[in-house]
ROSE-4610 file (N, C-alpha, C; in Angstrom, 1 decimal, always signed):
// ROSE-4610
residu = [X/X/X/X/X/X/X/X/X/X/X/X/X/X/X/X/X/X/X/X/X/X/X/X/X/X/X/X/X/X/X/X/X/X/X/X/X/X/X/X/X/X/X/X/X/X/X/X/X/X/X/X/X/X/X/X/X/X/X/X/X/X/X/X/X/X/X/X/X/X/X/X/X/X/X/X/X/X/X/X/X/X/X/X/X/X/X/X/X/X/X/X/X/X/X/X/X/X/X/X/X/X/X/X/X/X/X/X/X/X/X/X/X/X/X/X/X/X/X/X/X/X/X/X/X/X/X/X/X/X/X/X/X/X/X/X/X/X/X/X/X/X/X/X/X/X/X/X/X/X/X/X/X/X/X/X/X/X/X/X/X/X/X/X/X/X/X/X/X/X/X/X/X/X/X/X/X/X/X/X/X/X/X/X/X/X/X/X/X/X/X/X/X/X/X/X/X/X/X/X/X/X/X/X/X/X/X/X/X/X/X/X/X/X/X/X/X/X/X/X/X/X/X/X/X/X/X/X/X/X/X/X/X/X/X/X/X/X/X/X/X/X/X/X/X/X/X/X/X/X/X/X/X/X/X/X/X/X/X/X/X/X/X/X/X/X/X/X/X/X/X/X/X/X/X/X/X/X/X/X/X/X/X/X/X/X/X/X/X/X/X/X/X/X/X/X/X/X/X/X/X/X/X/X/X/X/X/X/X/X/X/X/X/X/X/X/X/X/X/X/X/X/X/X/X/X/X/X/X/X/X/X/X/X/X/X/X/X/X/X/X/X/X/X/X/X/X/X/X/X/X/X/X/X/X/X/X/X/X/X/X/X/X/X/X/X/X/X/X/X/X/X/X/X/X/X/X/X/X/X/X/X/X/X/X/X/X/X/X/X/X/X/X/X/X/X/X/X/X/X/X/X/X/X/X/X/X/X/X/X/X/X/X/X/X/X/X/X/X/X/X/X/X/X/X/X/X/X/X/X/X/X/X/X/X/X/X/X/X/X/X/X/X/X/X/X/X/X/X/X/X/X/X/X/X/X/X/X/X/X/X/X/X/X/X/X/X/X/X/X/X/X/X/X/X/X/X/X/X/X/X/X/X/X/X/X/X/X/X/X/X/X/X/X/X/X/X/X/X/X/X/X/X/X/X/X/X]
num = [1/1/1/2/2/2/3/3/3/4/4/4/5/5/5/6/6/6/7/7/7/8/8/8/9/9/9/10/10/10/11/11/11/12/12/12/13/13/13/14/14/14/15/15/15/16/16/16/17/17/17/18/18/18/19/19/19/20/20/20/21/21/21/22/22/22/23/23/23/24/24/24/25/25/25/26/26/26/27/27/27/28/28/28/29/29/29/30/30/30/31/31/31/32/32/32/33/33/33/34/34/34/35/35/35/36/36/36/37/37/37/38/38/38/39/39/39/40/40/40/41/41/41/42/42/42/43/43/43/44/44/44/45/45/45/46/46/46/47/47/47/48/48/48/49/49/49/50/50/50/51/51/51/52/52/52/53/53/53/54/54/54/55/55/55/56/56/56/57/57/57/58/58/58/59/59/59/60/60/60/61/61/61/62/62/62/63/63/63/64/64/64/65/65/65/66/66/66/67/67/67/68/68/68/69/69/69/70/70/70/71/71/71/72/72/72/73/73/73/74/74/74/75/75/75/76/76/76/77/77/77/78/78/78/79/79/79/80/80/80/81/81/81/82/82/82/83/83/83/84/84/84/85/85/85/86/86/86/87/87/87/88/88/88/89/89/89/90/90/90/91/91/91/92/92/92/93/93/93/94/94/94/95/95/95/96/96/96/97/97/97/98/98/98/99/99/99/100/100/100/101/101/101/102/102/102/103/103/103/104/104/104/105/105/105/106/106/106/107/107/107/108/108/108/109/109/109/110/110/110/111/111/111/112/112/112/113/113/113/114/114/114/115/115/115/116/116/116/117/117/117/118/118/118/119/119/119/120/120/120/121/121/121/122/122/122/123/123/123/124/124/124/125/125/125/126/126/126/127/127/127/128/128/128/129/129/129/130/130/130/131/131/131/132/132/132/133/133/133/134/134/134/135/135/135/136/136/136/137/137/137/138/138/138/139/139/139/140/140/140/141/141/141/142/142/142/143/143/143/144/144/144/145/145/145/146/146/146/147/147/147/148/148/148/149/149/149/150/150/150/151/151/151/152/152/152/153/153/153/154/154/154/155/155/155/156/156/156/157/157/157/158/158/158/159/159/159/160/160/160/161/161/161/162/162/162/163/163/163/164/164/164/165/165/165/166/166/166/167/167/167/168/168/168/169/169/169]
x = [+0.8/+0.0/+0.9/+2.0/+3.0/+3.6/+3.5/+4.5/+3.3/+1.9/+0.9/+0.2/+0.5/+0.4/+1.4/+2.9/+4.0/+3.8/+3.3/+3.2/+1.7/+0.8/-0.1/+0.1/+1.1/+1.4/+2.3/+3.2/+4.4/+3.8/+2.9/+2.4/+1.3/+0.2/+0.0/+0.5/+1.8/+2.8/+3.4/+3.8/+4.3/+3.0/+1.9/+1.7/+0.9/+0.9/+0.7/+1.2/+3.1/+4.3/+4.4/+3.8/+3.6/+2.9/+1.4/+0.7/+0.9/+1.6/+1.6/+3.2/+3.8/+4.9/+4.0/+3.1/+2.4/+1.6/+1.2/+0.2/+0.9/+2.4/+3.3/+3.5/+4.0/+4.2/+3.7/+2.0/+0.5/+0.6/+0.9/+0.7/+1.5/+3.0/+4.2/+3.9/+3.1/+2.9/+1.1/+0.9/-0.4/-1.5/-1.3/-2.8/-3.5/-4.3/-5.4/-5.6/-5.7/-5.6/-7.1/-7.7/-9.4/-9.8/-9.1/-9.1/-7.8/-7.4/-6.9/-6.9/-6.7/-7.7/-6.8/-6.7/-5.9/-7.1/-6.9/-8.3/-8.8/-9.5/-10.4/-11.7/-12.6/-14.6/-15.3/-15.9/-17.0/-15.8/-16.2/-15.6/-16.1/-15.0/-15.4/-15.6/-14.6/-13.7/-13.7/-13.8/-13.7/-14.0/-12.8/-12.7/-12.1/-13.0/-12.5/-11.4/-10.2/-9.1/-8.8/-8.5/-8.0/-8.9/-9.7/-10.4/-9.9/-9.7/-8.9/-9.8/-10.6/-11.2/-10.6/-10.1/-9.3/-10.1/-9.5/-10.8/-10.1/-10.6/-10.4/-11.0/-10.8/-11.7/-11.7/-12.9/-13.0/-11.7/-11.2/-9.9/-8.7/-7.7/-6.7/-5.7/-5.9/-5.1/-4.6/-5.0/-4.1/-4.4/-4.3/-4.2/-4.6/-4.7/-4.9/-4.3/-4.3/-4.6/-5.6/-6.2/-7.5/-7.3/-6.3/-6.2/-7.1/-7.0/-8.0/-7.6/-7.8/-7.5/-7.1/-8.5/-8.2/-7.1/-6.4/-5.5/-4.2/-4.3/-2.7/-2.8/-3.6/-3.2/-3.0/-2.7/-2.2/-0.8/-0.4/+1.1/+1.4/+2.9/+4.1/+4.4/+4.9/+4.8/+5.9/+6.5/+7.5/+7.0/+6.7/+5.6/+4.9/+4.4/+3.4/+3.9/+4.8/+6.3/+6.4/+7.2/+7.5/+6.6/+4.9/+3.6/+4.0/+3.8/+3.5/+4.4/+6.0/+7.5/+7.4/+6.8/+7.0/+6.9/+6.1/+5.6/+6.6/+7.0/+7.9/+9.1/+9.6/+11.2/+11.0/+10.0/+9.7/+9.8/+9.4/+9.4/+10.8/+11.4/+12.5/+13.8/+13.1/+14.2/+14.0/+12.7/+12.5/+13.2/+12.9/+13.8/+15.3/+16.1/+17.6/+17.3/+17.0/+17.3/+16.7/+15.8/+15.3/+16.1/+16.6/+17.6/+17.2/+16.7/+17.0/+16.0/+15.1/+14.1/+12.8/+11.7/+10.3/+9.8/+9.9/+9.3/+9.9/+11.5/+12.2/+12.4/+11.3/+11.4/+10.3/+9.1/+7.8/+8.1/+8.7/+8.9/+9.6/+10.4/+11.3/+10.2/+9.5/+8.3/+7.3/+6.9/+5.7/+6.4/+8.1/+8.8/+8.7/+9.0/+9.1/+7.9/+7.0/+5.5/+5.1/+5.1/+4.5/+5.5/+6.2/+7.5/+7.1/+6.5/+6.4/+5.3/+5.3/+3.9/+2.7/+2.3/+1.1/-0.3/-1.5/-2.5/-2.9/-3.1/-3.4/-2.2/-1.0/+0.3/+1.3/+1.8/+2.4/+3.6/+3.9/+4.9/+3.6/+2.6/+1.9/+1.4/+0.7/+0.3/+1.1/+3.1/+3.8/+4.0/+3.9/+4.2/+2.8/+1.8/+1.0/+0.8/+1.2/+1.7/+2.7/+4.0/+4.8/+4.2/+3.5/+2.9/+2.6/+1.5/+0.4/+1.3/+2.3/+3.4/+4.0/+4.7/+5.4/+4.6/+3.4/+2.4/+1.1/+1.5/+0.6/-0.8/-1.2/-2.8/-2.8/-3.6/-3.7/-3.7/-3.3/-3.3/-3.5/-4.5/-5.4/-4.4/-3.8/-3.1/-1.8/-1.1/+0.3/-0.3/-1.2/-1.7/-2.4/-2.7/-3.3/-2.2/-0.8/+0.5/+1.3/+1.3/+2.0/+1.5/+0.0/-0.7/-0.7/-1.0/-0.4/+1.2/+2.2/+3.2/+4.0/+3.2/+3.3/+2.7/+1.7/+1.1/+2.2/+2.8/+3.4/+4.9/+5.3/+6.5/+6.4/+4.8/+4.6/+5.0/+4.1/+4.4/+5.4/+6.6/+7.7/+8.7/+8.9/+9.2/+8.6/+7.0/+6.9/+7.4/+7.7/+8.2/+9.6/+10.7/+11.4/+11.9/+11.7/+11.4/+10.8/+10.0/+9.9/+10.6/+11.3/+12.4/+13.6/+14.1/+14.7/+14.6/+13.1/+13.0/+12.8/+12.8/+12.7/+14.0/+14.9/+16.3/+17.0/+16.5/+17.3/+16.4/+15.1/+14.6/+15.2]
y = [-1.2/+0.0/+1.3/+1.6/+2.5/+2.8/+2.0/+2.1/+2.3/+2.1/+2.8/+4.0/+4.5/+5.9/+6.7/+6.1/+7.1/+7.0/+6.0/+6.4/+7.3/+7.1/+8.1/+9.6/+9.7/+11.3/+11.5/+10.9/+11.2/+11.6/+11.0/+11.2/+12.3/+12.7/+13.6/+15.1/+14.9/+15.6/+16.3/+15.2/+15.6/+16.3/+15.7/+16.8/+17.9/+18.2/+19.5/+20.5/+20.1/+20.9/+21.0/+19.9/+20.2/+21.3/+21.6/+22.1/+23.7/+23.5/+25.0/+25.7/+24.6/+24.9/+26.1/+25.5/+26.1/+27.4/+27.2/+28.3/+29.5/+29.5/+30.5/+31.2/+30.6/+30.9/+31.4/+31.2/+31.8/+33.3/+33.2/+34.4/+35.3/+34.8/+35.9/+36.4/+35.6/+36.6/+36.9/+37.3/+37.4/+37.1/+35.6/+35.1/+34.4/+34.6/+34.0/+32.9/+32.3/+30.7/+30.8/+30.1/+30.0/+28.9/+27.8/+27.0/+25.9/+25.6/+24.8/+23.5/+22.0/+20.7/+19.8/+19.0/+17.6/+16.6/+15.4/+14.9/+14.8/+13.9/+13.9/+13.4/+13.7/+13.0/+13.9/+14.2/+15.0/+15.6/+17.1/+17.5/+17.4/+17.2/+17.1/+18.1/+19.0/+20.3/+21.4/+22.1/+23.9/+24.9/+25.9/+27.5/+28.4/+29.5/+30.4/+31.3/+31.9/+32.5/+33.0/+34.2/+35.7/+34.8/+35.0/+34.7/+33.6/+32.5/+30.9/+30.5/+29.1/+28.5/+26.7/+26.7/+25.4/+24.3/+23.1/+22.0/+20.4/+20.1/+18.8/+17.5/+16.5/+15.7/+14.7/+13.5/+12.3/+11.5/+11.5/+10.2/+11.2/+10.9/+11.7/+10.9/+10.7/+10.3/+11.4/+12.5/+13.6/+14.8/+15.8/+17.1/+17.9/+19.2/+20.2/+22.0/+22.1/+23.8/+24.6/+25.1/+25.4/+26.9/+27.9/+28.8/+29.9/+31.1/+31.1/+32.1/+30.6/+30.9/+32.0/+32.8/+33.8/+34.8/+35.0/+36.2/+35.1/+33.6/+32.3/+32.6/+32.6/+33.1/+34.1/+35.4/+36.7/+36.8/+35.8/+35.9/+35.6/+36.0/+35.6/+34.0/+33.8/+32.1/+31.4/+32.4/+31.6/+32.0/+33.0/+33.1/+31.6/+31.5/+30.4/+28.7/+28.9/+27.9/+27.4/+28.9/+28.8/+28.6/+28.4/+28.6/+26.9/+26.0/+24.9/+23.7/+24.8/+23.6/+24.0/+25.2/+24.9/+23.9/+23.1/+21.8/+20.9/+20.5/+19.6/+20.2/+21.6/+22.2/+21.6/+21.7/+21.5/+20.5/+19.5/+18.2/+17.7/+18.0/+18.1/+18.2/+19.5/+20.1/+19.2/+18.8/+17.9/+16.7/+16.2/+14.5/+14.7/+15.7/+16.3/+16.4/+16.9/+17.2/+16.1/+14.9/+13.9/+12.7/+12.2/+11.6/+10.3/+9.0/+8.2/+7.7/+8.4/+8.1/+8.1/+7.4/+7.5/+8.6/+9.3/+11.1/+11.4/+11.2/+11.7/+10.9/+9.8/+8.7/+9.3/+9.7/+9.5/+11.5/+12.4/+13.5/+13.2/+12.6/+11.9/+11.9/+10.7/+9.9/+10.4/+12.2/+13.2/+14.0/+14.4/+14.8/+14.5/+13.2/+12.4/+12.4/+11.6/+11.7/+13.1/+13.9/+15.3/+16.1/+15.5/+16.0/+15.5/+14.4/+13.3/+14.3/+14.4/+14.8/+13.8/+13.2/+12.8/+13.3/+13.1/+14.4/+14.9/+15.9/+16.7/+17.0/+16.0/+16.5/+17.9/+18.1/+19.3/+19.5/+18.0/+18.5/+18.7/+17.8/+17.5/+19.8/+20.3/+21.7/+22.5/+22.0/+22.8/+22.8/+21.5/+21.4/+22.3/+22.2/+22.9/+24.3/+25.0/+26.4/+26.5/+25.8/+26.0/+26.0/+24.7/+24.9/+25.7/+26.2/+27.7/+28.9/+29.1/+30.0/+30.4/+28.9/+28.9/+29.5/+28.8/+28.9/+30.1/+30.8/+32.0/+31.7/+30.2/+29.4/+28.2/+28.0/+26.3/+25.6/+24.4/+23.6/+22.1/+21.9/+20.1/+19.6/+19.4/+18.1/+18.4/+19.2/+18.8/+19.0/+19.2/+18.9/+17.3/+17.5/+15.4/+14.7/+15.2/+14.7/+14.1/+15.3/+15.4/+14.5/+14.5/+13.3/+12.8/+11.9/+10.5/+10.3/+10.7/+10.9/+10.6/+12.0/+11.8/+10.6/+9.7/+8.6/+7.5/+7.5/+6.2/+6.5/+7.4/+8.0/+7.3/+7.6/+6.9/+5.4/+4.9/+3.8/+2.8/+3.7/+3.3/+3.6/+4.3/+4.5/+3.3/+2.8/+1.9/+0.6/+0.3/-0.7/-1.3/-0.3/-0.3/-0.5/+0.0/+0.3/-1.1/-2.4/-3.7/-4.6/-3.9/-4.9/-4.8/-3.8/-3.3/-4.5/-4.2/-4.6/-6.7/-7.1/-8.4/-8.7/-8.3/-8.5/-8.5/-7.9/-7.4/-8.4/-9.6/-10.4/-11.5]
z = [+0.0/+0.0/+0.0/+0.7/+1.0/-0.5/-1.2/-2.6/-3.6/-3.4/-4.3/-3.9/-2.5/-2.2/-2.9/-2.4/-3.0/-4.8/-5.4/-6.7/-7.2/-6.5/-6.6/-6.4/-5.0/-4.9/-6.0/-6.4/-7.4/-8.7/-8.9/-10.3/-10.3/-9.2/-9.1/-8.9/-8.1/-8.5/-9.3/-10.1/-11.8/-12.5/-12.4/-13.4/-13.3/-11.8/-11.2/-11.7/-11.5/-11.5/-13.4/-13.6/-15.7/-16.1/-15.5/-15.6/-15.3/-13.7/-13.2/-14.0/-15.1/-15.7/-17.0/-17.5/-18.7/-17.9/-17.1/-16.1/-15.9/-15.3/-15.2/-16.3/-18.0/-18.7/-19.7/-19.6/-19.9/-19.5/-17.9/-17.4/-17.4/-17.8/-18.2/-19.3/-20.7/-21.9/-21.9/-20.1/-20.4/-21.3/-21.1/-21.6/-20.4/-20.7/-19.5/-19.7/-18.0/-18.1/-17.2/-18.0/-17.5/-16.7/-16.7/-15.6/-15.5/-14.3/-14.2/-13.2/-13.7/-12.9/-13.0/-11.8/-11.8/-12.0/-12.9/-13.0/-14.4/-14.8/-15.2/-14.9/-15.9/-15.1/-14.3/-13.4/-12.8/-11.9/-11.6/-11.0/-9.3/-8.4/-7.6/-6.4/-6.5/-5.8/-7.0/-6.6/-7.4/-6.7/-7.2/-6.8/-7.7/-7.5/-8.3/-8.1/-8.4/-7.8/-9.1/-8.7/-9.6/-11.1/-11.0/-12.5/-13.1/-12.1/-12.7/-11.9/-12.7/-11.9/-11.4/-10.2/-10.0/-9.9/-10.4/-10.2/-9.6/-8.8/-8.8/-9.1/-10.0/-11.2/-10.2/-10.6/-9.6/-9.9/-11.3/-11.9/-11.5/-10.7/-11.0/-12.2/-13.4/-14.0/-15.1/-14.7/-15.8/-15.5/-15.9/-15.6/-16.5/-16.8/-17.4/-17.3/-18.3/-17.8/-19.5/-18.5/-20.4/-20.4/-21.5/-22.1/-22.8/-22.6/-23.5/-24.8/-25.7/-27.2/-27.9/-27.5/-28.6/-28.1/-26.9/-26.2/-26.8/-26.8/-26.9/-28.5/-29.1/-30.8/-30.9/-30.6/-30.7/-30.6/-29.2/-29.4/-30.1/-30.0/-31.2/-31.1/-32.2/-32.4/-31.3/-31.1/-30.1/-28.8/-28.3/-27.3/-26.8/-27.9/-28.2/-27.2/-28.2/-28.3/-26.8/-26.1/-25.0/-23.4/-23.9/-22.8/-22.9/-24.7/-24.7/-23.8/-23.8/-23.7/-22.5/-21.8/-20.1/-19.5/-19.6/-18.6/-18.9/-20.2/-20.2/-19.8/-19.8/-19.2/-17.4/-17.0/-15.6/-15.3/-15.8/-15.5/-15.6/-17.1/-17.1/-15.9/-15.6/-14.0/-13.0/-13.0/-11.5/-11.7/-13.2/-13.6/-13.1/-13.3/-13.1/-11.7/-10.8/-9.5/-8.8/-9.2/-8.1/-9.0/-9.9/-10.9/-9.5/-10.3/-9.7/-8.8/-8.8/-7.6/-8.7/-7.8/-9.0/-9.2/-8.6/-9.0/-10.2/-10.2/-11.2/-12.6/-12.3/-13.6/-14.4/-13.1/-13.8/-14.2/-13.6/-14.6/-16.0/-16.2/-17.2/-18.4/-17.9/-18.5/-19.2/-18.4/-18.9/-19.8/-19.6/-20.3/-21.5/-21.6/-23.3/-23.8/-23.0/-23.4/-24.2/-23.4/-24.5/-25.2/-25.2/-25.9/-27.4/-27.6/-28.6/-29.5/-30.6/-31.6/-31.8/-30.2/-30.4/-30.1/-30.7/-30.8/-29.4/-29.5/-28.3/-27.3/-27.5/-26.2/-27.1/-25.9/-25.9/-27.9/-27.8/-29.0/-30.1/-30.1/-31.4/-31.6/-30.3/-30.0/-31.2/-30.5/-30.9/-32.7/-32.9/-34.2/-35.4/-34.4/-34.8/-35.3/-34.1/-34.1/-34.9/-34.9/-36.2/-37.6/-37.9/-38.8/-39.9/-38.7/-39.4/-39.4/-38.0/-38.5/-39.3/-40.2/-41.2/-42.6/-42.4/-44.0/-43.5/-42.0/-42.0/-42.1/-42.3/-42.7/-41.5/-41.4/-41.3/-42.5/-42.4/-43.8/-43.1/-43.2/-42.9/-43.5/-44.6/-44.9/-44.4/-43.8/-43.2/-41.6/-41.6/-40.0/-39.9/-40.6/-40.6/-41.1/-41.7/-42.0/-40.7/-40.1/-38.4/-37.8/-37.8/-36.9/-36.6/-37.9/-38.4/-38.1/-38.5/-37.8/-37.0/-36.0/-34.8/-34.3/-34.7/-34.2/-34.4/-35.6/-36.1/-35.5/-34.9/-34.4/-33.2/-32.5/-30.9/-31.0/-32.1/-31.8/-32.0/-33.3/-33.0/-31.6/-31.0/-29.7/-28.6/-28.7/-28.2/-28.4/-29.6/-30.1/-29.7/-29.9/-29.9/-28.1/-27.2/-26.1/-25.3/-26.5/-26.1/-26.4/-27.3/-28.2/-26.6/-26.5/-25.3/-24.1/-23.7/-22.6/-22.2/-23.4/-23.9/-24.0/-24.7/-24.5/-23.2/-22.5/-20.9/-20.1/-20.6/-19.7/-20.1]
């Protein structure tokens, strides 16, 4: 039970510190962060603070922080850039300073994870924003290009990462 508490706090943890990585960095290029929730499913907990509304979800299996769009598309692309790669620079720092312990595996882990261009995580956002930056448009077919991509990218990293772990058994 001791070792599924410490991995429940740890990972709640992480992606607090992921989240309040992007939340800081919202608020340095002044864009409003309209809520932010550990969780997903019904909420269970909420309060409103400085015009953020915090939430706590019944599943704690992920996190959030929800932007609001139209102030995060105004900035500059690197602006942009630098709201998205907060969480993972943070997790980052925590992986380096707890090196070795499960906190520092599972920041490691959320690191890579949204680091990756898969839909909805932080790299697939970024690639996004590059995107439309580069061609000043959105364009569906090098955004459904990425996607896919990014999808078949994931699941080479999975793959390879069993091949790994099969070898070493």
């Amino acid at each position: 039970m001791p070792q599924l508490l410490n991995f429940s706090l740890s990972f709640a943890t992480a992606l607090i510190i992921h989240e309040l990585g992007h939340f800081v960095a919202a608020r340095l290029f002044s864009v409003r962060v309209k809520a932010v929730g550990l969780g997903w499913g019904p909420t269970i907990y909420s309060r409103n603070i400085a015009h953020t509304e915090w939430q706590i979800r019944l599943f704690p299996v992920g996190a959030f922080v929800r932007l609001d769009m139209d102030t995060f598309k105004q900035r500059r692309v690197n602006q942009q850039l630098i709201i998205l790669a907060a969480g993972i620079f943070v997790n980052l720092v925590f992986a380096v300073l707890t090196w070795g312990s499960l906190f520092g595996i599972l920041n490691l882990g959320l690191a890579i994870g949204n680091a990756l261009p898969l839909y909805q995580q932080d790299g697939w956002k970024g690639a996004m924003v590059l995107s439309r930056g580069v061609l000043g448009r959105k364009s569906p077919l090098l955004e459904w290009t990425l996607t896919i991509v990014g999808g078949l990218m994931a699941l080479a990293v999975v793959a390879k990462a069993l091949m790994v772990l099969s070898v070493q058994a």
